[in-house]
C-alpha positions as CSV (number, residue, x, y, z in Angstrom):
1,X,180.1,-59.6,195.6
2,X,183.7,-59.4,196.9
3,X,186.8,-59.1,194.7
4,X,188.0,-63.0,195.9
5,X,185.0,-64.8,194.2
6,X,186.3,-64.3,190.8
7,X,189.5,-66.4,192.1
8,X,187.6,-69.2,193.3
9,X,185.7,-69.5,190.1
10,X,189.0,-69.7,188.0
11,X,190.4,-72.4,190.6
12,X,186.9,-74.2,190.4
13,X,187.0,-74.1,186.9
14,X,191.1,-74.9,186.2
15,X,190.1,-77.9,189.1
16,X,187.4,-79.0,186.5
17,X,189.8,-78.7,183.5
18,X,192.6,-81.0,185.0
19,X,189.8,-83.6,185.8
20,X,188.7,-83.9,182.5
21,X,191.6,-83.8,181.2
22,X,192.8,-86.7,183.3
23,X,189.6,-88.8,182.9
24,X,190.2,-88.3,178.9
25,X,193.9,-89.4,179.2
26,X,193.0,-92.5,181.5
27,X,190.2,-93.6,179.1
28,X,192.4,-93.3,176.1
29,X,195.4,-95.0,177.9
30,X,192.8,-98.0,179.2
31,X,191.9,-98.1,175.8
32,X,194.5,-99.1,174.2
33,X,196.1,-101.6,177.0
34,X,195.6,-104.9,174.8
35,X,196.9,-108.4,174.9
36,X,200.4,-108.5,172.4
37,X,199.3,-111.8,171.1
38,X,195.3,-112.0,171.9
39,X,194.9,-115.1,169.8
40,X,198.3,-117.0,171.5
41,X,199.6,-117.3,167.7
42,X,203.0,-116.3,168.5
43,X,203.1,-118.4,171.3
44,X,201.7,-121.5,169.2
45,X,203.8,-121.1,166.6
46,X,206.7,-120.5,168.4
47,X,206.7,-124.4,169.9
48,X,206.3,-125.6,166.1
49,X,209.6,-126.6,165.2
50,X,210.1,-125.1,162.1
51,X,209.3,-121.3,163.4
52,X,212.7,-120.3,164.1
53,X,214.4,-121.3,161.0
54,X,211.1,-119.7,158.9
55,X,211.3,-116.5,160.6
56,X,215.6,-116.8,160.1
57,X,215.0,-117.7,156.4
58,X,212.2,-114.7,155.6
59,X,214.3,-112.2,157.5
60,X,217.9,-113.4,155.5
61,X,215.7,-113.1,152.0
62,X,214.6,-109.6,152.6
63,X,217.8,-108.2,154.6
64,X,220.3,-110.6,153.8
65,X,221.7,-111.5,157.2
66,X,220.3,-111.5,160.8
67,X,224.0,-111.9,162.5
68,X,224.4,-109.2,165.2
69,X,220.9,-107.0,164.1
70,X,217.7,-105.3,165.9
71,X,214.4,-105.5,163.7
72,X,212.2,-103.3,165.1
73,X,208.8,-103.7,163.3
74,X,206.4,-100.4,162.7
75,X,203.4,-99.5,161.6
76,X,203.4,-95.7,161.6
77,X,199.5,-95.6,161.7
78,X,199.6,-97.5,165.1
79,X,199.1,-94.7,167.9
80,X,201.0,-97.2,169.8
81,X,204.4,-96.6,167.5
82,X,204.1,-92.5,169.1
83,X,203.4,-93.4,172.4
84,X,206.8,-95.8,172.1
85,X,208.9,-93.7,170.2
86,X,211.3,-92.3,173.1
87,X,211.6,-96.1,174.0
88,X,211.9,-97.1,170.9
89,X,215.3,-94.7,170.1
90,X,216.3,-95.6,173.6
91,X,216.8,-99.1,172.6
92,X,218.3,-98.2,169.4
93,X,221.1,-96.1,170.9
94,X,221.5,-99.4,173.2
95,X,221.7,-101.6,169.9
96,X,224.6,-98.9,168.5
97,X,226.4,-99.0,171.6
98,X,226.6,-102.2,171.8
99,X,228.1,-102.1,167.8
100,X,225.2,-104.6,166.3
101,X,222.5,-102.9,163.9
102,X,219.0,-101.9,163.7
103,X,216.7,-102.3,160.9
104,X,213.6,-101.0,160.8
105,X,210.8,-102.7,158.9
106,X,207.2,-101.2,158.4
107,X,204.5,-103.3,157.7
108,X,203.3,-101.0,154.6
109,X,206.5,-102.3,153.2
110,X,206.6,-105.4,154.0
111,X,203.6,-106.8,155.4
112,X,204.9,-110.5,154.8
113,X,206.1,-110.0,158.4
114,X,202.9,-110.5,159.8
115,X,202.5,-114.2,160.0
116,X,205.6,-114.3,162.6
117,X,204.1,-111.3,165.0
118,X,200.5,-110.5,166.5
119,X,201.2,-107.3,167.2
120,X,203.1,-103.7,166.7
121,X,205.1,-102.1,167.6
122,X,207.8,-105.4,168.1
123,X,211.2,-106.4,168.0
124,X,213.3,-109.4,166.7
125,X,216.7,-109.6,167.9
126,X,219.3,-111.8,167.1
127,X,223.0,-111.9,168.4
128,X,226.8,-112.1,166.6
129,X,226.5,-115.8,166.1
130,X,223.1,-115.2,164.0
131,X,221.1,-117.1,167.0
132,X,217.9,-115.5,167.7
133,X,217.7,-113.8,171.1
134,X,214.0,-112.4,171.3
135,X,211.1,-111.5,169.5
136,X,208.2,-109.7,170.9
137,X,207.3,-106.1,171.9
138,X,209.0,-103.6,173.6
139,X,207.4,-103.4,177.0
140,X,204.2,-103.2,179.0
141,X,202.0,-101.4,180.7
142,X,200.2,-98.3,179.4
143,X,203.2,-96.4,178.3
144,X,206.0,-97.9,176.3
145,X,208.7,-96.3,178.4
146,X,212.6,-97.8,179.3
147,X,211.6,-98.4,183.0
148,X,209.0,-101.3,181.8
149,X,211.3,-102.6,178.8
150,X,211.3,-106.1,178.2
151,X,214.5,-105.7,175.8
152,X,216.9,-103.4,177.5
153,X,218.4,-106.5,179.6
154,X,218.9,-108.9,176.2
155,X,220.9,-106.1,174.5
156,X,224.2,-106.8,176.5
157,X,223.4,-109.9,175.4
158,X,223.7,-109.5,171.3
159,X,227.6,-110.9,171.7
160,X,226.8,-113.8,173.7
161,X,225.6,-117.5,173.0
162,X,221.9,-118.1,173.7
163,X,220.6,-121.3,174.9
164,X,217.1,-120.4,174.3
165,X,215.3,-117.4,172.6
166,X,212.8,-115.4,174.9
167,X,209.6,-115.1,172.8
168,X,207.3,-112.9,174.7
169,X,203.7,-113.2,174.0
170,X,202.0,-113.1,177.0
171,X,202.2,-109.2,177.4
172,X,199.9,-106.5,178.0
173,X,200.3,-102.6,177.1
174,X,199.9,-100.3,174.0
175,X,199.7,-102.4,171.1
176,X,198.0,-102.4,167.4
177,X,197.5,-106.0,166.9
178,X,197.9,-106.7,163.3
């Protein structure tokens, strides 16, 4: 035996490691790439015309205005809300700079929310002249990160009339649908 073949046994195995580790993190990842609104509620209730002005009444009972705020909606058992959290806080510090507010509301808490979202984790954003904005998650894709945000480009947004709100239900990515 020569001194080298210990060395190719630790590559082999180290080579071996990183594959299974890799095939573990793609089979988890795959796993948990789901439809945000797998039944197409949001997107059905969102052409009923009273949707808008339920969702604007719930959110004004429990938090007293929606003028110029961020509701970003949690479940802290959803593996999901982890795998977002950098984004998350990225879009937070976006909602601060842009001098509106974030609340955060977690369905433990207030699970009313429910019948207005599919899915977690989700945002509802409305701007200065209380006009709704968006609703819907965060992003797509396997990892809720800022380069595949859905919300980042409405922020700017928050101080501006809106014609139209963007309700995103046709999404793919990390999501615990509720």
């Amino acid at each position: 035996m020569s001194i080298r073949q210990p060395g190719k046994i630790v590559r082999l195995l180290v080579f071996v490691w990183f594959v299974i580790i890799f095939a573990v993190l793609m089979y988890f990842t795959t796993a948990r790439l789901v439809d945000f609104d797998p039944q197409a509620a949001l997107l059905d209730n969102a052409t009923e015309p009273t949707f808008y002005a339920e969702l604007d009444s719930f959110l004004k009972s429990q938090y007293g205005t929606v003028q110029g705020r961020a509701f970003h909606i949690y479940d802290s058992d959803c593996f999901c809300q982890m795998v977002a959290g950098a984004h998350i806080a990225d879009v937070k510090q976006l909602v601060d700079n842009a001098r509106m507010e974030n609340i955060a509301i977690s369905l433990s808490e207030q699970p009313d929310i429910e019948q207005f979202l599919p899915s977690v984790p989700a945002i509802i954003i409305y701007n200065e002249a209380s006009e709704l904005i968006y609703v819907g998650p965060y992003s797509t894709g396997y990892l809720c990160t800022t380069g595949n945000g859905l919300v980042e480009a409405l922020i700017p947004k928050m101080s501006q009339p809106v014609s139209e709100p963007v309700v995103m239900s046709l999404a793919r990515g990390c999501y615990c649908n509720i």
